[in-house]
N, C-alpha and C positions, 0 to 999 in steps of 0.2 A: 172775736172777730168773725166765729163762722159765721153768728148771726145776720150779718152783711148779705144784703142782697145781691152785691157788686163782689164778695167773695171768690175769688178762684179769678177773677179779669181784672183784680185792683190793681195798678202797681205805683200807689200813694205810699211813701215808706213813713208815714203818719196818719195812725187810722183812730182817732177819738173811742173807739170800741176796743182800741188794744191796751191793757191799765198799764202799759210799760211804756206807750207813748214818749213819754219825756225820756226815753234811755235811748227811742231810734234818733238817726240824724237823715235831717232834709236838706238836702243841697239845692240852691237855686235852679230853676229851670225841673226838677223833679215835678212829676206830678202829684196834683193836692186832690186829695178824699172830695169826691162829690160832694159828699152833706156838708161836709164842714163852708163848700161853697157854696150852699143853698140855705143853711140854718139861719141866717142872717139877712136876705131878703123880704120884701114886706110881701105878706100873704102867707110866708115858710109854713107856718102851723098847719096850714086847711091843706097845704098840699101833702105834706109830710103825713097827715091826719087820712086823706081822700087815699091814698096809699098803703094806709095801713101802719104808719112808720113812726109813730108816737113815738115810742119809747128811743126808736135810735135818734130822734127829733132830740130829744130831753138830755140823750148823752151827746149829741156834736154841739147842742146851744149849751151844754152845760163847759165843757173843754174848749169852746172857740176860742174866749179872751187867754188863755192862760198860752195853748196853743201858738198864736200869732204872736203872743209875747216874747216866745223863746224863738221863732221863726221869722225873720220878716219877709222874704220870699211868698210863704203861705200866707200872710196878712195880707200884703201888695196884690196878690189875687183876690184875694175873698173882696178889697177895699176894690180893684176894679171892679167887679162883676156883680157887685152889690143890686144892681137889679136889672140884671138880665137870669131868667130862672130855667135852667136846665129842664123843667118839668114840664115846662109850657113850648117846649122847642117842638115837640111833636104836634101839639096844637095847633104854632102860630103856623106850621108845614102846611096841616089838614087845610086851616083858612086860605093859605095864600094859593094852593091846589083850586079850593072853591072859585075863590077870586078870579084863577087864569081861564075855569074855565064857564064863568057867565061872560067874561070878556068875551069869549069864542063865540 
């Protein structure tokens, strides 16, 4: 789990990098692992990729299904947020900054 770039600020008590996963327990309303709610969006590869983050890409899409199987709280997330992408938040900020100010 130190590998996690989100290491030391996570407080997901399910982290697809931890191989003991399926011993922690997730209680509704806890927070859910970044990746695990991004590995599943369309485009995830090139961003996870653009980032540098293959390999952690490879383990949250590889533990999603089994994950949300034993969790439905962290499914009910991931299945909301399915394409809204956390990566691109700072992006759409930069745009809508541009935006406010050609308005001006």
């Amino acid at each position: 789990m130190r590998e996690c770039p989100r290491y030391g600020v996570c407080a997901a008590a399910i982290c697809p990098l931890d191989a003991d996963w399926s011993l922690r327990t997730h209680t509704a309303g806890d927070e859910v692992c970044r990746w695990l709610l991004e590995v599943g969006k369309p485009g995830a590869v090139e961003r996870f990729t653009v980032a540098g983050l293959e390999d952690l890409f490879e383990v949250a899409r590889h533990s999603l299904p089994a994950i949300c199987r034993r969790h439905a709280d962290v499914a009910q997330k991931v299945e909301r947020l399915i394409h809204r992408s956390t990566f691109d938040r700072g992006a759409n900020l930069v745009r809508s900054r541009q935006q406010q100010e050609d308005e001006q």
